[in-house]
PyMOL CGO cylinders between C-alpha atoms (Angstrom):
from pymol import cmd
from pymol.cgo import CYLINDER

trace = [
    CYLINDER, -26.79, 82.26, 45.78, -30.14, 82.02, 46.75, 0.3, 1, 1, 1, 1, 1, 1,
    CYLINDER, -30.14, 82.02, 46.75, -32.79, 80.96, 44.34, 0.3, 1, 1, 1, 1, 1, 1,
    CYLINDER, -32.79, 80.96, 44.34, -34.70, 83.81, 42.20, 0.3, 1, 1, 1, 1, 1, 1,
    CYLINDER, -34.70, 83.81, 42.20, -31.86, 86.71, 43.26, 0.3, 1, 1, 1, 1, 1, 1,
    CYLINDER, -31.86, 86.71, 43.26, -30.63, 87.43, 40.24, 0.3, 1, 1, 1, 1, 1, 1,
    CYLINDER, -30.63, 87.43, 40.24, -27.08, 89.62, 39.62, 0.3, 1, 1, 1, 1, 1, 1,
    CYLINDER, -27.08, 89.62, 39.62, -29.81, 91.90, 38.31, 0.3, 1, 1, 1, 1, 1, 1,
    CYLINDER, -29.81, 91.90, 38.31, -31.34, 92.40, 41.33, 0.3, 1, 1, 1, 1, 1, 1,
    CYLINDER, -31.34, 92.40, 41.33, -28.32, 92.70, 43.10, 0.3, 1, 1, 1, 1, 1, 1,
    CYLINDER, -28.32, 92.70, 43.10, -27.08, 95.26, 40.98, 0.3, 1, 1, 1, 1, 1, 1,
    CYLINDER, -27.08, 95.26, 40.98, -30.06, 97.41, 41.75, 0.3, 1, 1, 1, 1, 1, 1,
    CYLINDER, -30.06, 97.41, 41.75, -29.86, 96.92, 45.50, 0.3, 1, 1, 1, 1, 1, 1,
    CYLINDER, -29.86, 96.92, 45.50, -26.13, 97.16, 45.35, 0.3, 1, 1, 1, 1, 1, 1,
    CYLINDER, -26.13, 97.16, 45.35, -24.56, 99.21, 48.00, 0.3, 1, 1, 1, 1, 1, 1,
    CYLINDER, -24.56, 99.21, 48.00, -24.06, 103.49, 46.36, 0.3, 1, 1, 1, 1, 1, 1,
    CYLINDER, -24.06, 103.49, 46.36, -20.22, 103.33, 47.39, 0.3, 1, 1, 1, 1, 1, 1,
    CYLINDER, -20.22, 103.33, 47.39, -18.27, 100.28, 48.60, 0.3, 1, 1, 1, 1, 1, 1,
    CYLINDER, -18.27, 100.28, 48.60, -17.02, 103.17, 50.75, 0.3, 1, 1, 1, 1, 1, 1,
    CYLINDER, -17.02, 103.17, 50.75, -19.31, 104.12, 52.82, 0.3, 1, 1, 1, 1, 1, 1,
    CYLINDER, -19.31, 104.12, 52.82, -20.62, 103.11, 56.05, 0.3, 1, 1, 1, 1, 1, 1,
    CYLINDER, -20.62, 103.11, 56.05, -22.60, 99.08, 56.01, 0.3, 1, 1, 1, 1, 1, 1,
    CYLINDER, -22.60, 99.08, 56.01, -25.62, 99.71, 58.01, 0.3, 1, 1, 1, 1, 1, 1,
    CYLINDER, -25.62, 99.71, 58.01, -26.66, 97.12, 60.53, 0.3, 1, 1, 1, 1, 1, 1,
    CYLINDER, -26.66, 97.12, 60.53, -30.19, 95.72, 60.21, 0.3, 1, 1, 1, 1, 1, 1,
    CYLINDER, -30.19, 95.72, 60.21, -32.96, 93.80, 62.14, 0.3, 1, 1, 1, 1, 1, 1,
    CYLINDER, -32.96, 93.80, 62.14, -35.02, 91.86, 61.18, 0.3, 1, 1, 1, 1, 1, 1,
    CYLINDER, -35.02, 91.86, 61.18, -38.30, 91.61, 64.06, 0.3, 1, 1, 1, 1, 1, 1,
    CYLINDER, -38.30, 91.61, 64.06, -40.61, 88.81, 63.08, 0.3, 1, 1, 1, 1, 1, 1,
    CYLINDER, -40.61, 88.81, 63.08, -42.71, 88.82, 66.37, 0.3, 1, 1, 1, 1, 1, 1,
    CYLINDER, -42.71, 88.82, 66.37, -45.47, 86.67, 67.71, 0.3, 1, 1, 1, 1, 1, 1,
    CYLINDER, -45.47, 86.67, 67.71, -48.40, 88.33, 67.54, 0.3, 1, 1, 1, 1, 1, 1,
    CYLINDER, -48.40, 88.33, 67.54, -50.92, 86.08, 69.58, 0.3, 1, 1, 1, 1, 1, 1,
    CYLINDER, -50.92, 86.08, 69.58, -50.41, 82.95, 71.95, 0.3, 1, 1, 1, 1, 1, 1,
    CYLINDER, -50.41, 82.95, 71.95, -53.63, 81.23, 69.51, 0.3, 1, 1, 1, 1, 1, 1,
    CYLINDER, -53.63, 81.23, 69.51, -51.18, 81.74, 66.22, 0.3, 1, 1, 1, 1, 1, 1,
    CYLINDER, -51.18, 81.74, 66.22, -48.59, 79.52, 65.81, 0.3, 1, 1, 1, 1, 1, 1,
    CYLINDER, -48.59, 79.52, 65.81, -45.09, 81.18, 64.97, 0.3, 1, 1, 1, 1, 1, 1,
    CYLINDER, -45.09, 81.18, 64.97, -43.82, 80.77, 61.80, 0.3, 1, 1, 1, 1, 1, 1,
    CYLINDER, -43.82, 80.77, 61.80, -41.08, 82.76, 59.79, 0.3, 1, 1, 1, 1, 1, 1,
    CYLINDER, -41.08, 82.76, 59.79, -42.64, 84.69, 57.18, 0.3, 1, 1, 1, 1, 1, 1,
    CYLINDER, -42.64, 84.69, 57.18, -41.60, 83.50, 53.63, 0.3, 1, 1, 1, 1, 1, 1,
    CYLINDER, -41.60, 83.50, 53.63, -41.15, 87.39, 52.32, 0.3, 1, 1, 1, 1, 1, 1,
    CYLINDER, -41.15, 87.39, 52.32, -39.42, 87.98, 55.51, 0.3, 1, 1, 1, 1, 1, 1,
    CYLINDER, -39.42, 87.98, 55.51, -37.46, 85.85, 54.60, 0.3, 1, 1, 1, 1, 1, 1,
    CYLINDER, -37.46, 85.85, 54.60, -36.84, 87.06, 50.83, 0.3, 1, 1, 1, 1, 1, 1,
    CYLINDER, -36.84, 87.06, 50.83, -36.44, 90.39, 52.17, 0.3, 1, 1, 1, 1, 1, 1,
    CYLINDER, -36.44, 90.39, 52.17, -33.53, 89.16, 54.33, 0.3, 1, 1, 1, 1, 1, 1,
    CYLINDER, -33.53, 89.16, 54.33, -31.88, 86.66, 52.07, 0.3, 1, 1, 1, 1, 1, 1,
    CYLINDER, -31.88, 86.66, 52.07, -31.61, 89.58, 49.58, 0.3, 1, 1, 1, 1, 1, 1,
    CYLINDER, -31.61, 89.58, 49.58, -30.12, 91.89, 51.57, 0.3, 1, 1, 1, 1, 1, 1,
    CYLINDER, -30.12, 91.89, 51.57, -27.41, 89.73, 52.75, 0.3, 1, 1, 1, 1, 1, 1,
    CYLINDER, -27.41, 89.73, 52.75, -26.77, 88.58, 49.28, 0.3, 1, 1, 1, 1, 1, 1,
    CYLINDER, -26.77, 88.58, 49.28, -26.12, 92.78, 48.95, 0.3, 1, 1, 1, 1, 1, 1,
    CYLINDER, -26.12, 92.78, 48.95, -23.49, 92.43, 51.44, 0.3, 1, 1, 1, 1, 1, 1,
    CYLINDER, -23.49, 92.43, 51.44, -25.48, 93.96, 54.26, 0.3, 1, 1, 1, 1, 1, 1,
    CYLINDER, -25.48, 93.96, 54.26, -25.51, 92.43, 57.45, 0.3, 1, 1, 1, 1, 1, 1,
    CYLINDER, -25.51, 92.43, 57.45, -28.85, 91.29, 59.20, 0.3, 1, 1, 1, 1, 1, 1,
    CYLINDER, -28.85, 91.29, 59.20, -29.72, 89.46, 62.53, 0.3, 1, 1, 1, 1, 1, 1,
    CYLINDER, -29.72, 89.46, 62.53, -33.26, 87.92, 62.78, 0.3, 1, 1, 1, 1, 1, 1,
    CYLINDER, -33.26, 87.92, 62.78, -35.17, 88.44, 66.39, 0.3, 1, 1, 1, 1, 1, 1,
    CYLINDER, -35.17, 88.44, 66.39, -37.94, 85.93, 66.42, 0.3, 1, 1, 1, 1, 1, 1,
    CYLINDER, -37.94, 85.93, 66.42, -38.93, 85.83, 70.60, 0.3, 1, 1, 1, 1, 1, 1,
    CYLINDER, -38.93, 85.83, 70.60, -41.62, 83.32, 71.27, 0.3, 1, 1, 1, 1, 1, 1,
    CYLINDER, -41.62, 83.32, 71.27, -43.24, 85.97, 73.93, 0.3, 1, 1, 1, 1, 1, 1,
    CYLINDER, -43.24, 85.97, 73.93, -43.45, 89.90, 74.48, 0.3, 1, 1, 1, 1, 1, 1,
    CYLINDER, -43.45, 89.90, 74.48, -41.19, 89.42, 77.64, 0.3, 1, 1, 1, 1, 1, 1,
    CYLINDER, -41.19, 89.42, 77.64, -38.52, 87.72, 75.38, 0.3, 1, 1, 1, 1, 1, 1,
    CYLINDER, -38.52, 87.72, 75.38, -38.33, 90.65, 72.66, 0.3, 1, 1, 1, 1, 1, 1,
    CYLINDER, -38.33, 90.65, 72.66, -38.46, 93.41, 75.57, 0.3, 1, 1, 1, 1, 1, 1,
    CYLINDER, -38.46, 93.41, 75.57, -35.32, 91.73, 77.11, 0.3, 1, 1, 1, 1, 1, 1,
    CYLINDER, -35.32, 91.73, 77.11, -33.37, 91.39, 73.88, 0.3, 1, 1, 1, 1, 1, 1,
    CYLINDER, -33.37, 91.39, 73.88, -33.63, 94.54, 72.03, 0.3, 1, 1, 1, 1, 1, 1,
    CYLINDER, -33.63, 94.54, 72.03, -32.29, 96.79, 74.09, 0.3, 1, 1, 1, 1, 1, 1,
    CYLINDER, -32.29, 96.79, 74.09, -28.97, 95.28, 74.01, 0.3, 1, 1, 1, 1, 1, 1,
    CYLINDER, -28.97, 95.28, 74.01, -29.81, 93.89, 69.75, 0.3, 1, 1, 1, 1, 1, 1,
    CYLINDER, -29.81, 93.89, 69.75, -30.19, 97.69, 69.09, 0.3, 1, 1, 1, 1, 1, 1,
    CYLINDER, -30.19, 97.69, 69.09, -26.91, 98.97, 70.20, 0.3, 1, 1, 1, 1, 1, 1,
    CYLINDER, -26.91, 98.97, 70.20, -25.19, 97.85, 66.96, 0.3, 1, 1, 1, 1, 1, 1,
    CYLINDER, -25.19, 97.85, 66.96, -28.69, 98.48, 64.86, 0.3, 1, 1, 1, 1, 1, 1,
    CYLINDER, -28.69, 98.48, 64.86, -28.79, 101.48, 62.25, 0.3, 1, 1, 1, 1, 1, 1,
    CYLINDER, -28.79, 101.48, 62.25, -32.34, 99.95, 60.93, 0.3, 1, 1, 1, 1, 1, 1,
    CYLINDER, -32.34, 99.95, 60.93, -35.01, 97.40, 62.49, 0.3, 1, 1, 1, 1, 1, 1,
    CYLINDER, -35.01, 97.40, 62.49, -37.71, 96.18, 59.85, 0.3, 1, 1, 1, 1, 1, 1,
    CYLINDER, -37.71, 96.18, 59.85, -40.74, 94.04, 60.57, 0.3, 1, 1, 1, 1, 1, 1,
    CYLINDER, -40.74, 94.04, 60.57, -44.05, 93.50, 58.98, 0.3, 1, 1, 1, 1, 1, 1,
    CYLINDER, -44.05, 93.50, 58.98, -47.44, 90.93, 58.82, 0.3, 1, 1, 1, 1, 1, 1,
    CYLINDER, -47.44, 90.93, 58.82, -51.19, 90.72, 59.10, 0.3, 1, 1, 1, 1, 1, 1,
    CYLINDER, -51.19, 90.72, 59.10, -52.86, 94.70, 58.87, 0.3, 1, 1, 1, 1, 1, 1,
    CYLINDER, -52.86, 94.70, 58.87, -54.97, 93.07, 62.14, 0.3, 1, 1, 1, 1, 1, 1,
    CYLINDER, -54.97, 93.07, 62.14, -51.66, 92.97, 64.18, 0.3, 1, 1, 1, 1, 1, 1,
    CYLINDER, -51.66, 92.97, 64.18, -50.98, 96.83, 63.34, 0.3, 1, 1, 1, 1, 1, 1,
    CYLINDER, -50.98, 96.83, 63.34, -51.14, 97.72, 66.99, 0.3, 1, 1, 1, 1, 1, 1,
    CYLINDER, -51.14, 97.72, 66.99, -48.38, 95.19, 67.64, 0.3, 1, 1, 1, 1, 1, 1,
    CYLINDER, -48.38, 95.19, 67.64, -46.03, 96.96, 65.35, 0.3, 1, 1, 1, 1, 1, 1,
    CYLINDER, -46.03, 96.96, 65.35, -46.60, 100.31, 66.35, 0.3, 1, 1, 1, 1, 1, 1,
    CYLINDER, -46.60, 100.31, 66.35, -45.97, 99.00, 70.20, 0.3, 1, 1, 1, 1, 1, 1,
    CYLINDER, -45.97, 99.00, 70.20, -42.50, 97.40, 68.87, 0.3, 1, 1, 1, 1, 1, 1,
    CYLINDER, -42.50, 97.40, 68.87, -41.64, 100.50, 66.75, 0.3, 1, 1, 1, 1, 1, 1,
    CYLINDER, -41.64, 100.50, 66.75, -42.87, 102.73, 69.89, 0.3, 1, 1, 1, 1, 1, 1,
    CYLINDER, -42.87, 102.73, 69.89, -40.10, 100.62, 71.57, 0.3, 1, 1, 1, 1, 1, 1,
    CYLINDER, -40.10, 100.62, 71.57, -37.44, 100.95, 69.26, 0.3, 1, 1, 1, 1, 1, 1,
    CYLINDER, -37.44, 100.95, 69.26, -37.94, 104.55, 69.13, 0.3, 1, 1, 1, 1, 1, 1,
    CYLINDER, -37.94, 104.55, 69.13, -38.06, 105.02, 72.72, 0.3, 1, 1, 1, 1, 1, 1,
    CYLINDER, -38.06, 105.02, 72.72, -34.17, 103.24, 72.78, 0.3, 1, 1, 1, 1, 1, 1,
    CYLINDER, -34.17, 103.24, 72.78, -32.84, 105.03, 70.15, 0.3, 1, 1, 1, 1, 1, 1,
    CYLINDER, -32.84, 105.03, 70.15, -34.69, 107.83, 67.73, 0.3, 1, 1, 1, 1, 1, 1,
    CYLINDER, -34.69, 107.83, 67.73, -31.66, 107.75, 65.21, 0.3, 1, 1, 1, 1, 1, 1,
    CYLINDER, -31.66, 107.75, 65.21, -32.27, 103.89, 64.15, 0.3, 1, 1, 1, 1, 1, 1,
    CYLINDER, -32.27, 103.89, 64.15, -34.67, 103.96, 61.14, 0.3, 1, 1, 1, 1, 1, 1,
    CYLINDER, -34.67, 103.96, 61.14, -37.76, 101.92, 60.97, 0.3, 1, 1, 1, 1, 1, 1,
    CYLINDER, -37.76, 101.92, 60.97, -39.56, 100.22, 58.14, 0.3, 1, 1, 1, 1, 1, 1,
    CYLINDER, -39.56, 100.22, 58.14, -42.76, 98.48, 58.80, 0.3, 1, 1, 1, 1, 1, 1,
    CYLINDER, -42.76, 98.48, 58.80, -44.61, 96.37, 55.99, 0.3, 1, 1, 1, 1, 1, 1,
    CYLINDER, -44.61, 96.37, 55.99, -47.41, 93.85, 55.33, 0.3, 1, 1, 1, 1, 1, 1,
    CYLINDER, -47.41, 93.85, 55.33, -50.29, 93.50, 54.07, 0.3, 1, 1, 1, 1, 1, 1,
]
cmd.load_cgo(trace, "trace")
């Protein structure tokens, strides 16, 4: 298990009922300018180690360019029920563009942007 998820934690993320349906997520951990080097964000990261520890399942979508995620996520979303991503406040406009885009494929998948 990974370091610093505790059973307790897990138990308070668990799934309601083993029953019902496992929603697919996304993790989007975009570049946000060709001047920033691209690294994977360490809560990012957390976020997704914690909820496949929960038993959901997550892909990670880190394109190097806008071209890259605009080619991928059309076809990424068909199996999607929720697409996450987060950073900088100053890159705000980037995540309202991606979220735009998800939206614009599919209204139904839920969104949850973060940062700080």
């Amino acid at each position: 298990m990974v370091a610093n998820i505790t059973p307790e934690f897990l138990n308070l993320i668990k799934l309601p009922d083993e029953n019902s349906k496992k929603l697919n997520y996304l993790m989007i951990s975009p570049m946000y300018s060709p001047q920033y080097p691209h690294q994977f964000p360490v809560g990012q990261g957390m976020i997704t180690a914690a909820l496949k520890a929960s038993g959901r399942s997550v892909q990670i979508l880190q394109p190097e360019t806008y071209d890259e995620l605009y080619q991928q996520l059309p076809e990424l979303l068909k199996s999607i029920d929720v697409v996450m991503l987060g950073g900088f406040a100053c890159f705000f406009q980037v995540f309202s563009d991606i979220l735009s885009l998800v939206k614009s494929i599919d209204d139904r998948i839920v969104t949850i942007c973060g940062g700080g």
